[in-house]
Structure formats: structure tokens, C-alpha cells
C-alpha positions in Angstrom: 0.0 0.0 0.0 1.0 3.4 -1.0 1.3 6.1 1.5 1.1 9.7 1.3 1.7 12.9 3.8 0.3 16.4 3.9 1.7 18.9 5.7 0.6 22.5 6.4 0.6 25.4 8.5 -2.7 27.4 9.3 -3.9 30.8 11.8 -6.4 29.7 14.2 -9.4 31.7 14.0 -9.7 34.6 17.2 -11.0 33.2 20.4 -10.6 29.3 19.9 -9.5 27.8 23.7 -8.9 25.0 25.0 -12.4 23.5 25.0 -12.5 24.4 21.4 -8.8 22.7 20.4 -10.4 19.5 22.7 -13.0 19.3 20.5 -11.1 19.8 17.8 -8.8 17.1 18.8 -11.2 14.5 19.7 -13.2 14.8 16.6 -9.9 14.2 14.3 -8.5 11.3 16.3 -11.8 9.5 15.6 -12.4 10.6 12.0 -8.7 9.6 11.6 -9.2 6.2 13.2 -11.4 5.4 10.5 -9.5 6.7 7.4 -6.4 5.3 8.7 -4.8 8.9 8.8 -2.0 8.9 11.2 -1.4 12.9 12.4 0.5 15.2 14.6 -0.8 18.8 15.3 1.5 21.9 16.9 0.2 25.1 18.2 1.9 28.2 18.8 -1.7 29.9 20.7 -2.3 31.2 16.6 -0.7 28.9 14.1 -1.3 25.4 13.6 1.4 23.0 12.2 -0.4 19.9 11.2 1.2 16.7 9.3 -0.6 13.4 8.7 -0.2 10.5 6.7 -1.8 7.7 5.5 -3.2 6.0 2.4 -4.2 8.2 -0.6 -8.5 7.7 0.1 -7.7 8.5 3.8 -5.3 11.3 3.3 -7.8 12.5 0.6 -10.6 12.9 3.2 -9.5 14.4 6.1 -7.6 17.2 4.0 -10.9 17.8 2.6 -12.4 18.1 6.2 -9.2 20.2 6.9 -10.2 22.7 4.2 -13.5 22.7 5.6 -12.8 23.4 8.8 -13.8 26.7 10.2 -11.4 26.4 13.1 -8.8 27.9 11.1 -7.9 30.3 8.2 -4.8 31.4 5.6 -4.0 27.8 4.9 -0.4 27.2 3.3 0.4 24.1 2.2 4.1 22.9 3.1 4.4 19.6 1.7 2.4 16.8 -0.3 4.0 13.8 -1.4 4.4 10.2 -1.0 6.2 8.8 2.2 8.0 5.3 2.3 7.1 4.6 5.7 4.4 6.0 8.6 6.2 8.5 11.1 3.8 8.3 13.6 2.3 4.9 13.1 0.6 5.2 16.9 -1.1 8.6 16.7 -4.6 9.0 15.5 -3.9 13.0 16.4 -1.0 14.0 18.1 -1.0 17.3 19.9 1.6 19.5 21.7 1.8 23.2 22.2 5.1 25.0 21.2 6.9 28.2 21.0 6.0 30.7 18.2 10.0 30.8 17.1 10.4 27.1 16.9 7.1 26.8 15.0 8.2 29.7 12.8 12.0 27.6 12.3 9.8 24.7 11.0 7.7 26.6 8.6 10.4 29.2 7.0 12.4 25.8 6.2 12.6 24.3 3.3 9.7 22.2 2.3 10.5 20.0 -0.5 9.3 17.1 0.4 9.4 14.8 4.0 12.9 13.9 3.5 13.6 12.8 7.0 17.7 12.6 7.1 19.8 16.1 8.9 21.4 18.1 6.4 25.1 18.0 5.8 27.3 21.2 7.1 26.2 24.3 5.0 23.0 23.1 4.2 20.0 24.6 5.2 17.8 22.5 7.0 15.0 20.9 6.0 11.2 21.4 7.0 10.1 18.0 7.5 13.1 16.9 9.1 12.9 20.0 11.6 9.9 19.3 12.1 10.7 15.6 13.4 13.6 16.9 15.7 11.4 19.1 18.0 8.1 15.7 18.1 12.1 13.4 18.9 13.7 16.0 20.6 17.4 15.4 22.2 17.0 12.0 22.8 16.1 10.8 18.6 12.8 8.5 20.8 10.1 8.5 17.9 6.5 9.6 19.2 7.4 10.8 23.1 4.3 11.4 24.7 2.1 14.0 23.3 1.0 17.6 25.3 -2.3 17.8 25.3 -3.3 21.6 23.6 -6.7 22.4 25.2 -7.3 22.3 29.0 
């Protein structure tokens, strides 16, 4: 089976809170569940940072929810491409809350793809592989435990 990955980075609408991200949340963890669409969402208090993949039909439906969604505006696709393996195989809908600057680092990289490996000396580095150095961190551990965004 095929995969595919879609990231992007969004502003949340004025006055969403925690209730509302909870909702959010829950809702995509079980529409995910059912299209097979594994995900991980970052929020800086007004941007989201969302990447989930999964097989094409999946990935196809829950973008289209995505553009639906009135949670959020200005949406700027990153990335959309075809990924050899799952990155977060055990997430229906990761969350965590981060800083503004490190969400900005992610974004203003270079999105050409989800090319996963560092970038050699001199080399600028790359969005998707930023990205999965802040969800590893320090220690490289893939999927350390989530920070819930809402309450």
C-alpha cells in the first residue's frame, strides 16, 4: 500500500481555547481512526502546524475536512507527497503546544518534500526533518508522549 503525507501550516481563527482545540482534537483522532490517517498537530496559541499520513483515500478525506474546517484560516500548504514509511504509526492525532519561534524555524524551512535525514554542514535545513527533531527532541525517541493543547 502506497502512502502519502500532507503537511501544512494554518492561523487559528480569534478566540478558539482550550475547550474548542479539545473538541477539535477528539473529533480528528476518531475521523482519523477510521480513514487510517495517522497525524500530529503543533500550536503556537495562533498557528497550527499539522502533518498526517496515510493511504491516498484517507489522506484524501481528512484534507478535505481540513479545508472545511472553520477552526482555522490562511492555509499554506508545506508539503504533499508520498512517504515510504508511517512516522507516527501510533497517533490517530498527536497534539503538543510549542513556542512561536520554533514553529516559525519549522515553517520558513525548506519544504521540498518529507525527506527525513539532517542536512550535511552548509545546508540549510530541511522542513520536515525539523519538524521531526522538536516531536524526537534530544533523545532521537520517535513519538514521546504528546502535550495535550486544550485544557
Amino acid at each position: 500500500m502506497s502512502l502519502r503525507a500532507i503537511a501544512y501550516v494554518s492561523d487559528a481563527v480569534e478566540g478558539l481555547d482550550g475547550p474548542g482545540i479539545d473538541r477539535i482534537l477528539a473529533a480528528a483522532s476518531s475521523f482519523n481512526r477510521v480513514a487510517g490517517v495517522t497525524a500530529v498537530l503543533m500550536f503556537d496559541g495562533s498557528r497550527f502546524l499539522q502533518y498526517f499520513e496515510g493511504p491516498d483515500d484517507g489522506v484524501d478525506s481528512v484534507y478535505q475536512r481540513v479545508l472545511n474546517a472553520r477552526s482555522h484560516a490562511q492555509l499554506r500548504e508545506l508539503a504533499n507527497g508520498a512517504v515510504a514509511t508511517r512516522h507516527f504509526p501510533r497517533w490517530t492525532m498527536a497534539s503538543a503546544r510549542i513556542d512561536a519561534e520554533v514553529l516559525t524555524s519549522i515553517v520558513d524551512a525548506a519544504w521540498s518534500g518529507f525527506t527525513a535525514a539532517a542536512p550535511v554542514d552548509g545546508q540549510r535545513r530541511v522542513g520536515f526533518a525539523r519538524m521531526l527533531e522538536v516531536w524526537t527532541g534530544v533523545s532521537g525517541e520517535l513519538e514521546p508522549a504528546a502535550v495535550t493543547l486544550g485544557s
